[in-house]
N, C-alpha and C positions, 0 to 999 in steps of 0.2 A: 504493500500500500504506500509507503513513504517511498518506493521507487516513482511510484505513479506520479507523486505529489511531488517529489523534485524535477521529474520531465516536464510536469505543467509549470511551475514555478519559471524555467526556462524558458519555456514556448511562450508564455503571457512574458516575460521581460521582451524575451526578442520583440514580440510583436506589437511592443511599446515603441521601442529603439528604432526600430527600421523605417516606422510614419516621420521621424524628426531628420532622417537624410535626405538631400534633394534629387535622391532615385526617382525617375519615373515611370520608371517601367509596373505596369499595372500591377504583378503580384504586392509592392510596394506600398503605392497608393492605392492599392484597396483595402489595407491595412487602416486606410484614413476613414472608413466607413465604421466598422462595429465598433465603437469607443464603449457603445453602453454594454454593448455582449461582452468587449472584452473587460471593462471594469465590474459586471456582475460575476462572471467566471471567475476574477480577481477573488473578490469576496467568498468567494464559495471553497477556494485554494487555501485563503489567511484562513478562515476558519479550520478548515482542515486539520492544515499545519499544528493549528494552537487545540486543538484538541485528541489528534492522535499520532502526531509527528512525534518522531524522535529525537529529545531536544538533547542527547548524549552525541547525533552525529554530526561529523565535521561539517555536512552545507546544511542543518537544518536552522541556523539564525541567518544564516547567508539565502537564505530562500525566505523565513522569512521577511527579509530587507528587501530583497528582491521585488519580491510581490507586493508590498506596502507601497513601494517607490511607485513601482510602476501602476497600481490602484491610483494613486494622489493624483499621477501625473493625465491619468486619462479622464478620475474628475474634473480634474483644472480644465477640460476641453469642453465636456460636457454638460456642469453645470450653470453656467451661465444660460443655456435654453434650459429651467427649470424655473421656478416659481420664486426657488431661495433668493435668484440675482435682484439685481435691482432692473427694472425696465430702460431700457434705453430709450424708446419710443411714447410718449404719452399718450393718456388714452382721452380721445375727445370727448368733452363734456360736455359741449352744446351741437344739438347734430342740424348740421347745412347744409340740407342736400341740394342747393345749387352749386355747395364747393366742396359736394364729397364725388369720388369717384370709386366704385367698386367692382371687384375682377373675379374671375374664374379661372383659376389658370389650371388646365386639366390635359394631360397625358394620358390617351385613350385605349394604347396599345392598338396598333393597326389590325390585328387578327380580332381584334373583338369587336364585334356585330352586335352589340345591347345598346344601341344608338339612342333606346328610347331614355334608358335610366339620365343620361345623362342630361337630355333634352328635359325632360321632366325637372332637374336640378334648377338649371338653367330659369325655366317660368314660374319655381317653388321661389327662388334666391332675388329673381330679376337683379342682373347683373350691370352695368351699365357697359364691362368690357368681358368679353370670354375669350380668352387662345386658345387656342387645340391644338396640343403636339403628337406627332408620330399618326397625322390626319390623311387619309390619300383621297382619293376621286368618290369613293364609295362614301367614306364619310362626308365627302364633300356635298353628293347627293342627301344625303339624310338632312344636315343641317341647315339645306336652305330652307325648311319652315322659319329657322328663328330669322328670317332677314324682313319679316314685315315686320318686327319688333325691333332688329337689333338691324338696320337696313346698312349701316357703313361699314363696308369689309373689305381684306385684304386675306386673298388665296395664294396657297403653295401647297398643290396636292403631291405627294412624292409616292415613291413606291417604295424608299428605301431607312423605313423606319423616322425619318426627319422631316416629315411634310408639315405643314405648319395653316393655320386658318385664324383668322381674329375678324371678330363679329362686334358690334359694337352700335351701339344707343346713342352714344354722342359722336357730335363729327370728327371726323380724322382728316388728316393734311398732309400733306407734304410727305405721305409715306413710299418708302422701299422696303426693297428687300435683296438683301444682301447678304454675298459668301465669302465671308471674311474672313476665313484660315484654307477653307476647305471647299473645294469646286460642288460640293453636294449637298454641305450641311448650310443650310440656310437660317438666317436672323431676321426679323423684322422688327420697320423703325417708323415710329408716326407723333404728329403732334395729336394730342387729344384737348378738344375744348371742351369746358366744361362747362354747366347750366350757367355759370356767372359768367363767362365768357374767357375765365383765365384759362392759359393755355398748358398743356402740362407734355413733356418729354416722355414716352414711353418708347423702353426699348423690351422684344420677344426674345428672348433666346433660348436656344437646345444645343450646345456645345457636343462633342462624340466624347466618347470615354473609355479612359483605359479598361479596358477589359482582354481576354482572347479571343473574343470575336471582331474585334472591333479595332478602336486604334490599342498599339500593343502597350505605348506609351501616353500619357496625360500633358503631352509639349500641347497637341493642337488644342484641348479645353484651355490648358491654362493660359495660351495666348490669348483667346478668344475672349478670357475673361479679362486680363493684363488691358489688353486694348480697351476694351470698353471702358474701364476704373479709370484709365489714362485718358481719356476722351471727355469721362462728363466731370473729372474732376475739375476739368477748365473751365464747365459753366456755373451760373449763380440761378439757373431755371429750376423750376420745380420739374422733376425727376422721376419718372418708374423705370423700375425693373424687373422684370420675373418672365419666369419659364422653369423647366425642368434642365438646371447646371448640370446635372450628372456631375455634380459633387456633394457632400457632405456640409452644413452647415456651420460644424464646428474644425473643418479642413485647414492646413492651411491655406489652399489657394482659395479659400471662401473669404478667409481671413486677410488672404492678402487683397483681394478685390474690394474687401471694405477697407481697407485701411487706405489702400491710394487712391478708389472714387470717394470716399468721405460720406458715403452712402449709407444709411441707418436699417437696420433688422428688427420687426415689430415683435419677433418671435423670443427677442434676448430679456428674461425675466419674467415668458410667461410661458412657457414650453415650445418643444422639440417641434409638433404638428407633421410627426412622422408620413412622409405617404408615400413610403413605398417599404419593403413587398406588402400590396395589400393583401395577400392570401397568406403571410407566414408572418403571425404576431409578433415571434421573435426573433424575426426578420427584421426590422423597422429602422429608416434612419429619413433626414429632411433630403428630400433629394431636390425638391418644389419649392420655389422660395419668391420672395417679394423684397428685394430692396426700393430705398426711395430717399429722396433728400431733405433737408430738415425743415420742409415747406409743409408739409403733411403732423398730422398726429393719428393716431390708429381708433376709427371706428369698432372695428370687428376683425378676428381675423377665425378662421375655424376651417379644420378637417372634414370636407363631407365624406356623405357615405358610399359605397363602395359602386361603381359604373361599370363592372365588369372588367378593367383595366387591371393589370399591376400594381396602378399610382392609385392611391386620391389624387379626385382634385383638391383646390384650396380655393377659399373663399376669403378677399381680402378688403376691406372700407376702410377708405383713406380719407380725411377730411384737410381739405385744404387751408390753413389756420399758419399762417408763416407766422406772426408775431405769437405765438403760443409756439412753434416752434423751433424759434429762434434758441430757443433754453435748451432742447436737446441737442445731445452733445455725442457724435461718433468717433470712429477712430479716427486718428492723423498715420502718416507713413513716414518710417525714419529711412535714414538713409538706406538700410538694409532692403527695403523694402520696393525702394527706388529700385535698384540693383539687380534688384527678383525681376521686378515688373518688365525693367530693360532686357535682360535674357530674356524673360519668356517671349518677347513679342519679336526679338532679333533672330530668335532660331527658328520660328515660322512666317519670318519675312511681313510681315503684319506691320499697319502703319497708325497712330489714332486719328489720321485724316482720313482713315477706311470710314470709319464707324460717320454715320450721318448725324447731322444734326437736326432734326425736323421742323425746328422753331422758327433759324434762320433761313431752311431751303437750302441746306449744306451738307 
């Protein structure tokens, strides 16, 4: 038994160590996913240890250290999407819905044909923006019911897992769509007006991801990410962002996209809002996310239920309140960070004059 318990002791250190090198190759950074799997298995090891380990042999305090260490260090990632942190994002207390705008941002999974559950969400929620990721022709056909409701849209049917669709209640502008690391994997960029008439920056994205099926390495996300963080870090507009990153929330390249777009996380101090795998509970990590800039305060944000997909969607209200936002406070980027952001965007040739600006028509 205490061989068992020294091998795992190992395997949870290693599998601490190896997320903090700037390997990208996917066995690696996929290590950046299970923080909470790995720091509960943590917990289950210390215990162990301390109740029928062998405190006579040579690595049994060596293991316990081990595991403690590496326990602390995967909380430290994790708990700030918990309730303990403090919010970053405030939560709106007067609600404006001339100056709120709310999203749907839902990954369908392309083999799945329950087109109704999601459509049904969609006129339960009334959205004012919906994207649909991994959307191709077939969905494309189902969702044109919602366009007498949600009539201003911008299509990318694909057949290659990354097709893209955004429906929308308020009007859009100045939109594209753009493949900005990878001739396949497509972005979408639009102004959104809102009932007051203020103008708001949304950008879609579905970056590829280290996996074996897919990219072998996390260079093309994290350019895709790098660039974007670099792009709106130059504006002073009010700002969204969301799609499915094919990263981890509490990542570093999550981390490092907050830190150099200066872009705010509604999820830090009130939970995780896991959505994905939706079919294996303790499966679960933020794959779905909403950054935004410190123009907005958080109406609502919530996990719906389950559309057949792999993901949830996520259901997000934003109210647009700048002088009430003015007081929250995101990250800054230090040098290091700089550094990161410049490799990643120099090794896949990526510029931040790719990325559009939809405000100015740039």
């Amino acid at each position: 038994m205490f061989t068992v318990l020294i091998t795992a002791s190992f395997l949870i250190a290693i599998a601490t160590a190896l997320p903090e090198t700037r390997f990208t190759h996917w066995i690696v950074r996929g290590l950046d996913f299970p923080r909470i799997q790995i720091a509960a298995f943590g917990i289950v090891v210390l215990l162990l240890l301390l109740l029928v380990g062998n405190s006579g042999h040579g690595l049994y305090w060596a293991c316990i250290a081990m595991v403690a260490i590496a326990l602390g260090w995967q909380l430290k990632w994790v708990l700030p999407y918990t309730p303990l942190w403090k919010a970053e994002v405030r939560k709106t207390t007067v609600q404006d819905l001339d100056n709120q705008v709310s999203i749907i941002t839902a990954n369908v999974l392309t083999p799945n044909h329950d087109s109704e559950k999601l459509i049904s969400l969609v006129r339960e929620y009334q959205p004012d923006v919906l994207v649909t990721l991994e959307s191709d022709k077939w969905w494309e056909q189902q969702l044109d019911v919602l366009e007498d409701e949600m009539p201003h849209t911008l299509k990318c049917p694909l057949d290659n897992l990354y097709g893209m669709h955004l429906y929308s209640r308020l009007p859009l502008s100045d939109s594209s769509i753009e493949y900005l690391v990878k001739d396949d994997i497509p972005s979408m960029h639009t102004c959104v007006t809102l009932r007051s008439g203020v103008e708001v920056r949304m950008h879609f994205m579905h970056p590829e991801p280290p996996s074996p099926t897919e990219s072998e390495v996390s260079s093309p996300r994290d350019a895709e990410l790098a660039v974007l963080a670099r792009n709106v870090a130059d504006s002073d507009e009010p700002i969204i962002v969301t799609g499915d990153l094919n990263d981890v929330a509490w990542s570093p390249t999550t981390r490092l996209f907050r830190h150099i777009s200066g872009l705010l996380d509604p999820r830090i101090g009130r939970g995780a809002f896991n959505t994905f795998h939706a079919d294996f509970p303790f499966l679960r990590w933020p794959l779905d996310h909403v950054f935004h800039s410190h123009h907005f305060t958080l109406s609502q944000i919530e996990r719906l239920p389950h559309i057949g997909s792999d993901h949830f969607s996520l259901y997000t209200a934003l109210n647009y309140t700048p002088q009430k936002g003015k007081e929250q406070e995101g990250e800054s980027a230090d040098q290091e960070d700089r550094e990161r952001a410049e490799e990643a965007v120099t090794e896949e040739d990526v510029e931040k004059q790719d990325v559009p600006n939809p405000i100015k028509g740039a």
